[in-house]
Rosetta silent file (secondary structure, phi, psi, omega in degrees, C-alpha in Angstrom):
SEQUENCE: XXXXXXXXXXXXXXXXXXXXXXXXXXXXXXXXXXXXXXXXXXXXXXXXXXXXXXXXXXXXXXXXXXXXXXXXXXXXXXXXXXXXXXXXXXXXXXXXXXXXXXXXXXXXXXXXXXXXXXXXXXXXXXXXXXXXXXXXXXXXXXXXXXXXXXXXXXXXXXXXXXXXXXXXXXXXXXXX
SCORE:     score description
SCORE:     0.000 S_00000001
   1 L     0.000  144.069  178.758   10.147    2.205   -8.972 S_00000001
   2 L   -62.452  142.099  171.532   13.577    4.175   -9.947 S_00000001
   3 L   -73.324  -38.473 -162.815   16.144    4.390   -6.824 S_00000001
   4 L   -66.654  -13.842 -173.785   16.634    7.595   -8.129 S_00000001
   5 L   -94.332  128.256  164.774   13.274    8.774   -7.477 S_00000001
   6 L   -64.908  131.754 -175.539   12.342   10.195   -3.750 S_00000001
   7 L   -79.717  139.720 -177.693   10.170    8.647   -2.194 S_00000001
   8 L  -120.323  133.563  164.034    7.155   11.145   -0.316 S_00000001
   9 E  -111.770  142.781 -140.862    5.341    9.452    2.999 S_00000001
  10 E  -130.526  112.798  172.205    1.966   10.733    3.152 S_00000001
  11 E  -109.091  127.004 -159.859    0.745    9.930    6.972 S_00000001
  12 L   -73.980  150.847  148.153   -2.686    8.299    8.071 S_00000001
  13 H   -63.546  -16.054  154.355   -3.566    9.830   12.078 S_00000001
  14 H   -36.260  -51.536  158.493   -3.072    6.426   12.793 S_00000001
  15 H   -40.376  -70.164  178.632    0.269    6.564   11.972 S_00000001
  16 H   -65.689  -15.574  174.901    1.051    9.540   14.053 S_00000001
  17 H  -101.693  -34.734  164.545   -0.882    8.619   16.939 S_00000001
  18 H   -31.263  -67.399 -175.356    1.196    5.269   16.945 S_00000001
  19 H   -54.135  -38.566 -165.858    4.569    7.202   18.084 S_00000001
  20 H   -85.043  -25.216  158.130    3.219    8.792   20.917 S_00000001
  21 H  -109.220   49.355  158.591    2.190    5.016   22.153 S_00000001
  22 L  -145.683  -17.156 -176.094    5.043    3.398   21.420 S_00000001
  23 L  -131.413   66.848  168.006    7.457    6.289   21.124 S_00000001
  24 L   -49.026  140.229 -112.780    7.371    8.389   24.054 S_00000001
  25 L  -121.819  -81.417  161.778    9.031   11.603   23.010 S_00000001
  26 L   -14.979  -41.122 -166.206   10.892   11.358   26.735 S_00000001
  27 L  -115.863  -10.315  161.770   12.286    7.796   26.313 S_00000001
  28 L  -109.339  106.318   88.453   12.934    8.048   22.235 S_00000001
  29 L   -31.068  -16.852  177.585   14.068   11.167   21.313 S_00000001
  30 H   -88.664  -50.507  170.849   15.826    9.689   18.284 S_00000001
  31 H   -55.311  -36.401  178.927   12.734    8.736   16.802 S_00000001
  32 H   -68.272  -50.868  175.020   11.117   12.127   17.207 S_00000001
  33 H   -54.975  -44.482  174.758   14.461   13.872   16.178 S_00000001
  34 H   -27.228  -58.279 -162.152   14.162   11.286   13.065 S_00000001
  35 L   -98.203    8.208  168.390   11.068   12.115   11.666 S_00000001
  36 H   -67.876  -57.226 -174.205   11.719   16.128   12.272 S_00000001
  37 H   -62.840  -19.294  166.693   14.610   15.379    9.587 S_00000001
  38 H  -102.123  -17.798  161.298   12.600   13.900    7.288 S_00000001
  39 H   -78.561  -38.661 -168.925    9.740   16.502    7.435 S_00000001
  40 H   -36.172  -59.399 -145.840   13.379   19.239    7.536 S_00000001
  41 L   -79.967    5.390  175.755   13.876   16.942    3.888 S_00000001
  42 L    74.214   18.624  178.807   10.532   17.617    2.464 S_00000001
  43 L  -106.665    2.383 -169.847    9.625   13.215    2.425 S_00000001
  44 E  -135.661  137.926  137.474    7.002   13.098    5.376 S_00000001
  45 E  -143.541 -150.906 -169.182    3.955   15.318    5.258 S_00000001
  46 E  -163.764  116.441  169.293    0.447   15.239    6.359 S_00000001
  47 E   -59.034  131.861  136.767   -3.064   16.525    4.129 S_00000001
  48 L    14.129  -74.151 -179.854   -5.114   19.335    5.898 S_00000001
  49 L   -79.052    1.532  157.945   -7.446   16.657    6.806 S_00000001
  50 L   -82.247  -78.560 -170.467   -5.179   14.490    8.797 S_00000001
  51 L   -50.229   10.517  141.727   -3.711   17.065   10.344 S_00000001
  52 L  -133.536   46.962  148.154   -7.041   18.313   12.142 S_00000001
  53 L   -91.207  -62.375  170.611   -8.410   15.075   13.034 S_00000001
  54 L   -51.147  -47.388  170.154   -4.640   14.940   15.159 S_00000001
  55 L   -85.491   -5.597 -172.860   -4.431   18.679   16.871 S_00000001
  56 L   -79.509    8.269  179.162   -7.893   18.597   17.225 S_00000001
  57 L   -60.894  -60.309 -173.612   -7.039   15.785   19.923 S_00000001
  58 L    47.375   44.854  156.170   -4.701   18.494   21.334 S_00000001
  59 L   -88.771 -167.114 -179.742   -2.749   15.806   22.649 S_00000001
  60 H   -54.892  -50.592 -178.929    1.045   15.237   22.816 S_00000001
  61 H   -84.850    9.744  164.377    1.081   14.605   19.042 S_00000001
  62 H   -67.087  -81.882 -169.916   -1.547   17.305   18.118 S_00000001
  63 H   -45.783  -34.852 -168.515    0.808   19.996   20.127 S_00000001
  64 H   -62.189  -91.523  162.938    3.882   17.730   18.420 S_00000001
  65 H   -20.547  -67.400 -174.623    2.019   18.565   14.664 S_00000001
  66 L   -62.353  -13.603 -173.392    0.891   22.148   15.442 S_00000001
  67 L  -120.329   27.294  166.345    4.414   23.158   16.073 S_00000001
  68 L  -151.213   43.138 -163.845    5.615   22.153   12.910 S_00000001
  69 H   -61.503  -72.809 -166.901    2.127   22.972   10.717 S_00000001
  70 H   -19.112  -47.254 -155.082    4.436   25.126    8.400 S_00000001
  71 H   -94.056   -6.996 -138.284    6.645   22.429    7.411 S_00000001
  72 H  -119.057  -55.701 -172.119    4.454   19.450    7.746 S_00000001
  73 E   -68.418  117.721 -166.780    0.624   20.468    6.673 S_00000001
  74 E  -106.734  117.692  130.309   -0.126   19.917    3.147 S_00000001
  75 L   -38.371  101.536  167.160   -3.577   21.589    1.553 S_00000001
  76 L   -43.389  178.704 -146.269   -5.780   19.246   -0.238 S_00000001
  77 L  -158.271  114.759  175.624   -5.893   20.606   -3.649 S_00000001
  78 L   -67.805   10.874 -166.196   -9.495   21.563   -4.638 S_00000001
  79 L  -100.697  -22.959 -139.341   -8.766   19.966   -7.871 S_00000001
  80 L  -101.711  -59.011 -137.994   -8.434   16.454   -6.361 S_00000001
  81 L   -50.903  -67.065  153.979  -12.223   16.335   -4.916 S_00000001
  82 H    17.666  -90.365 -135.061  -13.322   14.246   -8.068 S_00000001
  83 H  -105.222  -17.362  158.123  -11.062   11.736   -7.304 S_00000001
  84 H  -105.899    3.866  165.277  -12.068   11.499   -3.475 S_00000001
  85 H   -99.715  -23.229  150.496  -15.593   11.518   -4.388 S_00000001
  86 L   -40.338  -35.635  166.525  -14.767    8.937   -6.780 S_00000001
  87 L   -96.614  -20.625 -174.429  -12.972    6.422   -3.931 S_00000001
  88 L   -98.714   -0.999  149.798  -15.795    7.038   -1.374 S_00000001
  89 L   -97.239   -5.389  167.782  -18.610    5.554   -4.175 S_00000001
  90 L   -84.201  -15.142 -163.055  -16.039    2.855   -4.786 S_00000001
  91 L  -166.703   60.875 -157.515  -15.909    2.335   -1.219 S_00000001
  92 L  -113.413   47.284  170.998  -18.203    3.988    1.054 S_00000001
  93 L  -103.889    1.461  174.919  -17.843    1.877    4.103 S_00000001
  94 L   -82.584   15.152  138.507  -14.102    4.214    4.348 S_00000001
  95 L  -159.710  153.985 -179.892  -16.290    6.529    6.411 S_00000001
  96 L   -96.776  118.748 -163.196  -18.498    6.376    8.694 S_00000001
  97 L  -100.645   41.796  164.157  -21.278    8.612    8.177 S_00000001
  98 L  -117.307  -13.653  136.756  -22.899    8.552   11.395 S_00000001
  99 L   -26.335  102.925  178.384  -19.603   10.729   12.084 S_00000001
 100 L  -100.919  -15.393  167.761  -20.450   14.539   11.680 S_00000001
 101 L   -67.664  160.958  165.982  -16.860   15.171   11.661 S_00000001
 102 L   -51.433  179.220  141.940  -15.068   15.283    8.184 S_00000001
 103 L  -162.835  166.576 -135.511  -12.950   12.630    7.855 S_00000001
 104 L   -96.694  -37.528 -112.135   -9.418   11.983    6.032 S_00000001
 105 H   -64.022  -85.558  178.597   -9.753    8.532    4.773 S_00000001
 106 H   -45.219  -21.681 -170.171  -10.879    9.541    1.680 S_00000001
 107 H   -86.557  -35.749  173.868   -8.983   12.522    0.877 S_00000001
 108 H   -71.956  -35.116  178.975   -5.581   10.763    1.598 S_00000001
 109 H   -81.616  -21.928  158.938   -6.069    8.222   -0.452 S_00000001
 110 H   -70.003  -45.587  162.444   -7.180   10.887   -3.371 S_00000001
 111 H   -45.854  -57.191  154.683   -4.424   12.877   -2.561 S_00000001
 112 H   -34.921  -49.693 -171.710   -1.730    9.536   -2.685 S_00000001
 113 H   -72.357  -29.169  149.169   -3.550    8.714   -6.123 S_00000001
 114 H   -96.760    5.492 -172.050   -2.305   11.986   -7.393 S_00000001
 115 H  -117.481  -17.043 -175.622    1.074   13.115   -5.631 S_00000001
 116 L    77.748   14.764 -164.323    2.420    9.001   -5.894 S_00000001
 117 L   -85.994 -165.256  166.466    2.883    9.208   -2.485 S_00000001
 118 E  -103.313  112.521  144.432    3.077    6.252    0.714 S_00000001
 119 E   -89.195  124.058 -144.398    0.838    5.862    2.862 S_00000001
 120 E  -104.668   93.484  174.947    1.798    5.299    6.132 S_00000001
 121 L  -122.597  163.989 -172.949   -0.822    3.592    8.762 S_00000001
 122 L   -96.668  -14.708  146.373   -1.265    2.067   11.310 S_00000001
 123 L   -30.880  153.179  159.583   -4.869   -0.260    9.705 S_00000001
 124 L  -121.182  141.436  150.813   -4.604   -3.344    8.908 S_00000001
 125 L   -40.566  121.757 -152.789   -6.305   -4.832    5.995 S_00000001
 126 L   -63.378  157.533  143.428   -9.769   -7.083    6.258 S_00000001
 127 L   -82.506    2.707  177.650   -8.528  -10.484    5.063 S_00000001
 128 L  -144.417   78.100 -176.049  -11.458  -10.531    3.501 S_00000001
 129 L   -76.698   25.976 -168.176  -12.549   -7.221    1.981 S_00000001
 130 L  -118.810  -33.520  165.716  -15.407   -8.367   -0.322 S_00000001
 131 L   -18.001  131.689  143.550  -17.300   -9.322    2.823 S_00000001
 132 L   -55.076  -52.104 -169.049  -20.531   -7.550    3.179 S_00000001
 133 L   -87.741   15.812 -170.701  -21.077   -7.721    6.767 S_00000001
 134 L   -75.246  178.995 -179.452  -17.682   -6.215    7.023 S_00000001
 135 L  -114.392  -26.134 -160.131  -17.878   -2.736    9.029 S_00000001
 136 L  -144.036  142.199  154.670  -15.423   -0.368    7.871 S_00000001
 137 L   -83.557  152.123 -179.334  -12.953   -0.180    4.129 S_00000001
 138 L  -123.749  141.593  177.677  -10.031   -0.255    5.453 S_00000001
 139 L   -73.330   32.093  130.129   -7.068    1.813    3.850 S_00000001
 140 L   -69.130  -50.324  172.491   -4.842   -0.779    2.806 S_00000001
 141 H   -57.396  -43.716 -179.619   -7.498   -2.268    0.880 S_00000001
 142 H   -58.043  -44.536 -149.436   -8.208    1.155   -1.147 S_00000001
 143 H   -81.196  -49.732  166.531   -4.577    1.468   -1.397 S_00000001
 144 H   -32.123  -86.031 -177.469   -4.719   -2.233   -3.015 S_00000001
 145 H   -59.909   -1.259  175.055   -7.094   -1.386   -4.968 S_00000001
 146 H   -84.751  -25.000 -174.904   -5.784    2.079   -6.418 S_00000001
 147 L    74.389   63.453  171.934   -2.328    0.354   -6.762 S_00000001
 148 L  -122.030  130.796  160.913   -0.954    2.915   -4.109 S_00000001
 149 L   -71.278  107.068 -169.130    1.916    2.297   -1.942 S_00000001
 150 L  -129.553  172.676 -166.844    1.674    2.103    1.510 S_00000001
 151 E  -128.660  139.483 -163.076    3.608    0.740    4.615 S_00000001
 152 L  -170.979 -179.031 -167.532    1.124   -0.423    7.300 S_00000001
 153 L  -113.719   43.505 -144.426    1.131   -3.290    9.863 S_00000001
 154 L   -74.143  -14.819 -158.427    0.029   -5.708    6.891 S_00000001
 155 L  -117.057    5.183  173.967    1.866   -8.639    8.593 S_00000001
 156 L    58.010   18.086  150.924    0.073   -8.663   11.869 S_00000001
 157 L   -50.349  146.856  178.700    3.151   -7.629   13.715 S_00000001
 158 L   -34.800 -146.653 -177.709    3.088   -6.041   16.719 S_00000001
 159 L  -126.852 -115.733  167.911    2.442   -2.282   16.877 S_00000001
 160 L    26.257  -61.261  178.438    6.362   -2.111   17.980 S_00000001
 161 H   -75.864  -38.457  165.460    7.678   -4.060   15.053 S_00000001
 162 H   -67.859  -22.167  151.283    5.818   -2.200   12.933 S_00000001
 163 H   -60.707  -35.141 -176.734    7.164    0.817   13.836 S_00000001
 164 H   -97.883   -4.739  153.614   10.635    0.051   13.522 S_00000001
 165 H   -59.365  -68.242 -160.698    9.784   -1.629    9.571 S_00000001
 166 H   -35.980  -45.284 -148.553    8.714    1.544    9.294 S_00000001
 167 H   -87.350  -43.461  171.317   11.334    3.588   10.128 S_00000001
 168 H   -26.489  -61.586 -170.980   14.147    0.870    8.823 S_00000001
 169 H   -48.890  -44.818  176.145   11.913    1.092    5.734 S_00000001
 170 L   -90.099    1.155  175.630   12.965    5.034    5.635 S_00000001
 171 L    91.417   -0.385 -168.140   16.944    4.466    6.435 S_00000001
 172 L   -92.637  111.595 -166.143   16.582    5.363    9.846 S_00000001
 173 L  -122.942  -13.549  176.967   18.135    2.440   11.910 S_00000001
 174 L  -120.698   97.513 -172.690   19.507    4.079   14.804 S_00000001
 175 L  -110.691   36.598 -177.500   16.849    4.801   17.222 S_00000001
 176 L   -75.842    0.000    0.000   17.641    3.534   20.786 S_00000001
């Protein structure tokens, strides 16, 4: 990919629920202040349908999310739907449809396949996605297969280390 080209992160609730248990807002403030500056810079958002699986929580990172909807909340693009009904018959163990809520899975990963973005999660990938008896797609594996970029915890690193790839991974390094 060109250096010159910005990079957009696109965030799974996974992601975002990750910070609040590893990055208490109280004992990191530099992380939280981080990622404010990178939604301020237009590189971090969040689709519609992430963003109300996460306030509808109405936890710390729901209330976190809701008070930056403006800058942060992205609208799925009714244009797109094709292309997310199109990854959920390629893959329609990415939701579970015993689940009466919506869910994002699909939508992020349609949205990523058109906007180029990263998707940022906190999944890991089956080591063996061809498995039958597997239970869930997991979104690294779509993101394989779509050829989309994403940053995830791919290495079986902590939850901790993967946060701090992450952020490294974005330029941010000083977050004590």
């Amino acid at each position: 990919m060109d250096a010159a080209v910005k990079k957009i992160y696109s965030f799974d609730s996974s992601a975002l629920s990750l910070r609040k248990v590893f990055y208490p807002q109280r004992m990191f403030p530099k992380v939280w202040e981080a990622l404010d500056a990178l939604i301020d810079a237009e590189s971090v958002y969040v689709i519609d349908k992430v963003y109300d699986e996460v306030v509808h929580r109405d936890d710390t990172v729901g209330k976190w999310l809701k008070a930056r909807r403006t800058k942060i909340k992205k609208v799925f693009p009714n244009k797109q739907l094709h292309k997310t009904y199109e990854v959920v018959r390629a893959f329609p163990k990415l939701v579970d449809y015993n689940n009466k809520n919506e869910q994002a899975d699909p939508y992020l990963i349609a949205d990523a396949i058109f906007s180029k973005s990263v998707i940022v999660t906190a999944e890991q990938a089956h080591l063996f996605p061809e498995d039958p008896k597997r239970k869930k797609d997991k979104i690294p594996n779509v993101c394989d297969h779509y050829s989309i970029e994403y940053i995830n915890n791919a290495s079986r690193i902590s939850q901790n280390e993967f946060a701090i790839r992450f952020f490294e991974k974005m330029g941010l390094t000083d977050l004590g």
